[in-house]
LUMDRENLO-394712 format. One record per residue (C-alpha): x, y, z; residue in three letters. Coordinates in steps of 0.001 Angstrom, whole numbers. Layout:
N
<node px="X" py="Y" pz="Z" aa="ALA"/>
...
This chain:
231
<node px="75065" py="-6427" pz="-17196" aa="UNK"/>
<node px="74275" py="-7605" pz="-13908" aa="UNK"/>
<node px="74920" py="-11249" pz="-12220" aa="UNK"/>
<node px="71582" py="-13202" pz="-11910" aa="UNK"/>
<node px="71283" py="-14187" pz="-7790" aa="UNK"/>
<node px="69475" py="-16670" pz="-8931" aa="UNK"/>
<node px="72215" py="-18457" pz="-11200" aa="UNK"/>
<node px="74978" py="-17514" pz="-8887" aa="UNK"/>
<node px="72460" py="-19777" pz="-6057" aa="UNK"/>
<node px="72000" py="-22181" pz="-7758" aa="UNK"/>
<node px="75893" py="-23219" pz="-8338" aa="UNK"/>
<node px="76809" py="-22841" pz="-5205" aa="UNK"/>
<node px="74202" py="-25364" pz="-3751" aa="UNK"/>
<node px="75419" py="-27794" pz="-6804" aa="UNK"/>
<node px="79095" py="-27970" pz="-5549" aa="UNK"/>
<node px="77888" py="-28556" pz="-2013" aa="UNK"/>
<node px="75954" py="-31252" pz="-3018" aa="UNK"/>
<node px="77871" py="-32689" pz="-5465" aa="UNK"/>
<node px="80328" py="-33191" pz="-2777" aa="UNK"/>
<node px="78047" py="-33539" pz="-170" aa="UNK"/>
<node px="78231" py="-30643" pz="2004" aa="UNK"/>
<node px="74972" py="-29913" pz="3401" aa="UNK"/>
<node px="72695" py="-26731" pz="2013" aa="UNK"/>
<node px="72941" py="-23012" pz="2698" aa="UNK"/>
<node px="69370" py="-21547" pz="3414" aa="UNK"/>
<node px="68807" py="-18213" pz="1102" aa="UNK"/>
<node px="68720" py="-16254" pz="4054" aa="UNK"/>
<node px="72513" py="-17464" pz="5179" aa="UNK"/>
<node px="72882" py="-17195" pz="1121" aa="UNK"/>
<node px="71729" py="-13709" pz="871" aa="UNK"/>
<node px="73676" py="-11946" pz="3701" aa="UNK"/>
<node px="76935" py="-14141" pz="2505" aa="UNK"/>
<node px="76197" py="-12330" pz="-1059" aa="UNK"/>
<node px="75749" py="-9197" pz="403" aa="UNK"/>
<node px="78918" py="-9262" pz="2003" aa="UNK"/>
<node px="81175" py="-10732" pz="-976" aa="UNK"/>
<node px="79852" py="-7837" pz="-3508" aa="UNK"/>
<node px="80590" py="-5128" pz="-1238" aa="UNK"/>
<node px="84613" py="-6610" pz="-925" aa="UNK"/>
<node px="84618" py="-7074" pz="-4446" aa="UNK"/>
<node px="83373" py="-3232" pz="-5161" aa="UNK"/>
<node px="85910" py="-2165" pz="-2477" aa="UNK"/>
<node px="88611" py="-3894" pz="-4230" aa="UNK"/>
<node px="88290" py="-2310" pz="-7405" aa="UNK"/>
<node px="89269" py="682" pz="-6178" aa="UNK"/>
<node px="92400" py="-690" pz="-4328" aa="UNK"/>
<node px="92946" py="-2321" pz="-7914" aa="UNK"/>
<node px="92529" py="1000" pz="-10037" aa="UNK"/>
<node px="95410" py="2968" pz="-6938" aa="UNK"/>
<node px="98062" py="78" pz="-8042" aa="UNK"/>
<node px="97093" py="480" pz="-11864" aa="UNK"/>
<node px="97835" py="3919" pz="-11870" aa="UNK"/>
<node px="100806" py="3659" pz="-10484" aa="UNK"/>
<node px="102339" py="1419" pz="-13704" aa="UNK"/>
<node px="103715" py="2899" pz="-16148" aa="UNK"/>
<node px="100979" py="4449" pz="-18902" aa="UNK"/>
<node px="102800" py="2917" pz="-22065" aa="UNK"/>
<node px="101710" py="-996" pz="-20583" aa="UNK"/>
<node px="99303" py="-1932" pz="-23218" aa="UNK"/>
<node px="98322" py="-4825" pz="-20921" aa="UNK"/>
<node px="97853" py="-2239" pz="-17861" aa="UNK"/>
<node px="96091" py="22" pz="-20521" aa="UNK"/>
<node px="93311" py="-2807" pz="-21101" aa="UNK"/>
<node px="93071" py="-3711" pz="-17534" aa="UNK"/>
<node px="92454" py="204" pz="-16260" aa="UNK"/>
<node px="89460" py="650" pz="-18979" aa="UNK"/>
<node px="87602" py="-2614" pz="-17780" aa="UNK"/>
<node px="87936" py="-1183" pz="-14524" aa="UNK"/>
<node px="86572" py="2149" pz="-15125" aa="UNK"/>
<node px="83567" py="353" pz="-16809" aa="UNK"/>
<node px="83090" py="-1493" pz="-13589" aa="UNK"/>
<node px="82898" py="1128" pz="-11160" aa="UNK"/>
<node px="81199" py="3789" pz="-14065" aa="UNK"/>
<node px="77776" py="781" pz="-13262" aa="UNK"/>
<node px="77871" py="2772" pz="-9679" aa="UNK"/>
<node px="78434" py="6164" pz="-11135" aa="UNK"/>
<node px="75489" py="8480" pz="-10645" aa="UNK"/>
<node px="73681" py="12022" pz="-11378" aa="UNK"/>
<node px="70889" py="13347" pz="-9790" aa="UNK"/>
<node px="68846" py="17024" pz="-9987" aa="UNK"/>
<node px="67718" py="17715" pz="-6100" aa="UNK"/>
<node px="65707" py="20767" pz="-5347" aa="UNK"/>
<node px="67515" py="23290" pz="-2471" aa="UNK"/>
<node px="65386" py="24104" pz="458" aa="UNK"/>
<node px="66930" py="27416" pz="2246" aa="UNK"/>
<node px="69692" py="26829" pz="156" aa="UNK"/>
<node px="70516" py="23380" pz="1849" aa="UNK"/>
<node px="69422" py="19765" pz="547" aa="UNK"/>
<node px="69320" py="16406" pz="2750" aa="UNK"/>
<node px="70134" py="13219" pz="1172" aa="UNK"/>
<node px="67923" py="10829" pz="2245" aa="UNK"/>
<node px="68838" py="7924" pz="4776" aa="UNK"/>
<node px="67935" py="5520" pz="1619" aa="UNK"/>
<node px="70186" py="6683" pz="-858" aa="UNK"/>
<node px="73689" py="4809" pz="-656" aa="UNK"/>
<node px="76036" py="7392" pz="-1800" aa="UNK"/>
<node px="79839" py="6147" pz="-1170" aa="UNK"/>
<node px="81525" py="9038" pz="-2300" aa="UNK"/>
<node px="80339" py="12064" pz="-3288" aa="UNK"/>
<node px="81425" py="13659" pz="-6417" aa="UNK"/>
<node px="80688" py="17257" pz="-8022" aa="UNK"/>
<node px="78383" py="19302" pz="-6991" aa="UNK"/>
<node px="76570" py="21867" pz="-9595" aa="UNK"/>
<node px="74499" py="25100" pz="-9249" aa="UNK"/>
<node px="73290" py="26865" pz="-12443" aa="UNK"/>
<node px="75590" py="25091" pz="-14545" aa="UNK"/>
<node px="78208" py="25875" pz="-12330" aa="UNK"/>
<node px="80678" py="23790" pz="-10619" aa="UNK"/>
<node px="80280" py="24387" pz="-6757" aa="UNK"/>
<node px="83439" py="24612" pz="-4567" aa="UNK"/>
<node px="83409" py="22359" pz="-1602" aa="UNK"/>
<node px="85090" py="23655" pz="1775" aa="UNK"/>
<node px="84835" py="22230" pz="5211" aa="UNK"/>
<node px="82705" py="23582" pz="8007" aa="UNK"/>
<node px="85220" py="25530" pz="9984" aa="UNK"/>
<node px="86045" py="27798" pz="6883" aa="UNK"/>
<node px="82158" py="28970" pz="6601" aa="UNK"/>
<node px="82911" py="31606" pz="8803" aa="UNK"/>
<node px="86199" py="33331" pz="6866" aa="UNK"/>
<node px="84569" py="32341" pz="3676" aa="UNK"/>
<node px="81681" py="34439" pz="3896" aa="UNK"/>
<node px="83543" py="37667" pz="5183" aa="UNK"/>
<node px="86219" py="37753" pz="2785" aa="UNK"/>
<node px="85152" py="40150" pz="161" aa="UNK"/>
<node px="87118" py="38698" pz="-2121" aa="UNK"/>
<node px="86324" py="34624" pz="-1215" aa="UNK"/>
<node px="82529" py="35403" pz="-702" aa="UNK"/>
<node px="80376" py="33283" pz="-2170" aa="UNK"/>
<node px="77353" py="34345" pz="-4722" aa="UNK"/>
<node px="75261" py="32770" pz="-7191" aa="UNK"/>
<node px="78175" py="32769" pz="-9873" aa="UNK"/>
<node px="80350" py="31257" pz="-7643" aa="UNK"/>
<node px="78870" py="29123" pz="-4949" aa="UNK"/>
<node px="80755" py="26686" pz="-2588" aa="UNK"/>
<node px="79404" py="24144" pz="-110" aa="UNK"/>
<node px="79732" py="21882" pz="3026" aa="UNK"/>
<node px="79107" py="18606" pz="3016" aa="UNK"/>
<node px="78732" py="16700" pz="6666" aa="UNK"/>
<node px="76569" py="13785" pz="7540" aa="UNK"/>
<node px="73759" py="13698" pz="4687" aa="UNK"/>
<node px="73267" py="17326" pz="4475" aa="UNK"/>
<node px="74956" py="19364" pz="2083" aa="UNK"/>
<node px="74569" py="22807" pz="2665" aa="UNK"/>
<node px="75182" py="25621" pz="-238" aa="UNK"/>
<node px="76764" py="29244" pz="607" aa="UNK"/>
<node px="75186" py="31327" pz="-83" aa="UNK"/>
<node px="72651" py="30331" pz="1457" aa="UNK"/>
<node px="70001" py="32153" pz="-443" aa="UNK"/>
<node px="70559" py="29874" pz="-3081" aa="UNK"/>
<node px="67028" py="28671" pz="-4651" aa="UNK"/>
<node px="66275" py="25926" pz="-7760" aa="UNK"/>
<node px="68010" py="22626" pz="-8350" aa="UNK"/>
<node px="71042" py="21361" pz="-7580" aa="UNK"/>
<node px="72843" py="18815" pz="-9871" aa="UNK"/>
<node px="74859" py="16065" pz="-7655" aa="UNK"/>
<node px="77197" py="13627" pz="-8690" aa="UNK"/>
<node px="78624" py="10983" pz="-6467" aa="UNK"/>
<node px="79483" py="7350" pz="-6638" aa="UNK"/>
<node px="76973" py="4923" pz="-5122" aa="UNK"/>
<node px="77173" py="1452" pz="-3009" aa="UNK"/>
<node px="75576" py="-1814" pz="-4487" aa="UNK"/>
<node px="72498" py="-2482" pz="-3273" aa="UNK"/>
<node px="72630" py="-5775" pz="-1019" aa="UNK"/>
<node px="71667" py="-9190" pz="-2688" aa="UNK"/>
<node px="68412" py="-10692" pz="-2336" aa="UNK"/>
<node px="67476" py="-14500" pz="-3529" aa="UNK"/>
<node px="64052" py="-14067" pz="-3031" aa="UNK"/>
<node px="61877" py="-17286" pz="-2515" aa="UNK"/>
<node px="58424" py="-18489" pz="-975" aa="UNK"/>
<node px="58318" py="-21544" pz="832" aa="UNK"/>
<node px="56143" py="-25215" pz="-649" aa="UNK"/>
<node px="53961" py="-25840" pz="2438" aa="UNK"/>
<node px="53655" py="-29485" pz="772" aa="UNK"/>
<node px="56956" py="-30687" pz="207" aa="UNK"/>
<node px="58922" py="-27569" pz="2576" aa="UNK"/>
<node px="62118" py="-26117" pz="-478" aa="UNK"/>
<node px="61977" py="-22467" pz="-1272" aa="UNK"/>
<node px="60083" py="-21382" pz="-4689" aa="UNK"/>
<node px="62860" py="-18851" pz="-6501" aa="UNK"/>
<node px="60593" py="-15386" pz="-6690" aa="UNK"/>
<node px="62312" py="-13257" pz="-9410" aa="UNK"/>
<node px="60003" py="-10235" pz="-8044" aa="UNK"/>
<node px="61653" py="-10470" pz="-4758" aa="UNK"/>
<node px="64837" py="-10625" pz="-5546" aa="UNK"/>
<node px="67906" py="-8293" pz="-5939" aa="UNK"/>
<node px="70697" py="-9171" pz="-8243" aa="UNK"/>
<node px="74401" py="-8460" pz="-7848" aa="UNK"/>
<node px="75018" py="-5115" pz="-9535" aa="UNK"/>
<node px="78564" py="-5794" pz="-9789" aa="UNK"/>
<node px="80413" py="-6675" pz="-13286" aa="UNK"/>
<node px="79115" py="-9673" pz="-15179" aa="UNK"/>
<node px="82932" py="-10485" pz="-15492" aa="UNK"/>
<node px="83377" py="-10935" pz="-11852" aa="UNK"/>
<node px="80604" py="-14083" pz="-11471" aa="UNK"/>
<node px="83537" py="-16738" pz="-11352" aa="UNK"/>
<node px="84704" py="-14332" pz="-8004" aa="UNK"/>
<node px="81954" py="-14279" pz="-6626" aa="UNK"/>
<node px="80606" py="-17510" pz="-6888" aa="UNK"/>
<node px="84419" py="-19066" pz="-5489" aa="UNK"/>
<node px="84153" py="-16397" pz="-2589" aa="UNK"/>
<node px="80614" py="-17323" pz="-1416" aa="UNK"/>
<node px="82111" py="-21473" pz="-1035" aa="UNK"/>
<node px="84424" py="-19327" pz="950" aa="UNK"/>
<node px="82584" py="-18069" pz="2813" aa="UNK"/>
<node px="80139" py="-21449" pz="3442" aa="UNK"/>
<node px="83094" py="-23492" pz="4247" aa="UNK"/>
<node px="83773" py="-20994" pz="7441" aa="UNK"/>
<node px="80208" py="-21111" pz="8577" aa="UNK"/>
<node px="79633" py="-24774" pz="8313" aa="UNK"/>
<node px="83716" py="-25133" pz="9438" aa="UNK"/>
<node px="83854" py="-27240" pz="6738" aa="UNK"/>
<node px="87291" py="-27211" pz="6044" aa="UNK"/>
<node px="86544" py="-29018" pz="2240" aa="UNK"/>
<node px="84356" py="-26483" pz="751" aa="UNK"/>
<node px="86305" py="-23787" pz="2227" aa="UNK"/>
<node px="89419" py="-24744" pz="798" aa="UNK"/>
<node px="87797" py="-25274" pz="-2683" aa="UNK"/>
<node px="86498" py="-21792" pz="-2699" aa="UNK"/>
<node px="90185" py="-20691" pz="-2093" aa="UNK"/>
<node px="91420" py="-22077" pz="-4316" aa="UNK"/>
<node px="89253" py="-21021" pz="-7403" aa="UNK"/>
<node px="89529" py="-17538" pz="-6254" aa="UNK"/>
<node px="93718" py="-17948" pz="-5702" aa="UNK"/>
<node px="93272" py="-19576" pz="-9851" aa="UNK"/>
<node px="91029" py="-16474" pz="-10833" aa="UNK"/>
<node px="93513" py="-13874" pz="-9453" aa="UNK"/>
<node px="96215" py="-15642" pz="-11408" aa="UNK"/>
<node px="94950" py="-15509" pz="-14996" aa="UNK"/>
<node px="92861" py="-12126" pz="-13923" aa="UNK"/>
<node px="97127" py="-10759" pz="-13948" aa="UNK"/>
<node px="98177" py="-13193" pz="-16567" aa="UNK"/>
């Protein structure tokens, strides 16, 4: 389940004024956002290297490990592309972060870099075919050997979040921003991590306004949510 912008707006501008602090504009409010769910999706995966490396009995580790794995499995994604000349070019929209398996006619395509094309193809015994086809993958354009290849090409790779987006229009009469729901993009990242997010965008407004207060209170949730997120 995703985290509603719009909630996760709406309490940070009632801690700064509760204590005063001035407003941050959606536009500040929406790059800010942007910026604190891309950390938090790169630290899950620094999170899931230092699970794996406790022991597998920890039942504690055990429960921790699957709620990751749910977390990144929201950016976890399968498409069917269609191969021109045996090559297909992900498009400059798509946000893949890592790409995963590639499949050809049910079959599971072997990936090799660019400089072993050449060897690859004039090995009798390494030569690709139809039953056994391999790949490159450089830039946004993975190419398939051989390259005669025709049909669809299954891809599997794990995506970025799409940046955050409070959407609004602005009241010519009394000049505050009108929340637009059709505008807006919500934080894809897991409903679990709102308290995270929410401490790390005071964070964050406490360094642009140098206002030491709400920067320090934003620290300090987050240091409290690490501690019972191990506890």
């Amino acid at each position: 389940m995703a985290i509603s912008v719009d909630n996760v707006y709406k309490a940070v501008l009632v801690v700064m004024e509760q204590e005063k602090r001035g407003v941050l504009t959606p536009i500040e409010f929406n790059k800010i956002a942007t910026q604190v769910q891309q950390e938090i999706f790169t630290k899950y995966f620094d999170d899931l290297n230092q699970l794996l490396r406790l022991p597998q009995t920890n039942l504690a580790y055990a429960d921790r490990l699957g709620l990751l794995d749910e977390k990144i499995a929201i950016f976890k994604t399968t498409e069917t592309q269609l191969l021109t000349a045996g090559k297909y070019i992900i498009p400059s929209t798509s946000l893949v972060q890592e790409l995963g398996l590639v499949v050809y006619n049910n079959r599971e395509a072997q990936r090799i870099q660019a400089n072993e094309v050449y060897t690859t193809n004039q090995s009798p015994l390494t030569a690709p075919s139809a039953q056994y086809p391999v790949y490159t993958y450089e830039g946004s354009t993975i190419q398939m050997y051989p390259t005669t290849l025709t049909g669809n090409i299954s891809i599997k790779y794990l995506r970025s979040p799409v940046d955050v987006k409070w959407g609004f229009s602005l009241n010519a009469n009394l000049g505050n921003y009108i929340y637009s729901a059709l505008d807006s993009q919500d934080f894809e990242i897991h409903s679990s991590d709102q308290p995270v997010v929410i401490n790390k965008i005071l964070e964050y407004a406490g360094v642009m306004s140098k206002d030491q207060f709400v920067m320090s209170l934003g620290q300090q949730n987050t240091q409290q949510e690490n501690v019972n997120s191990k506890q």
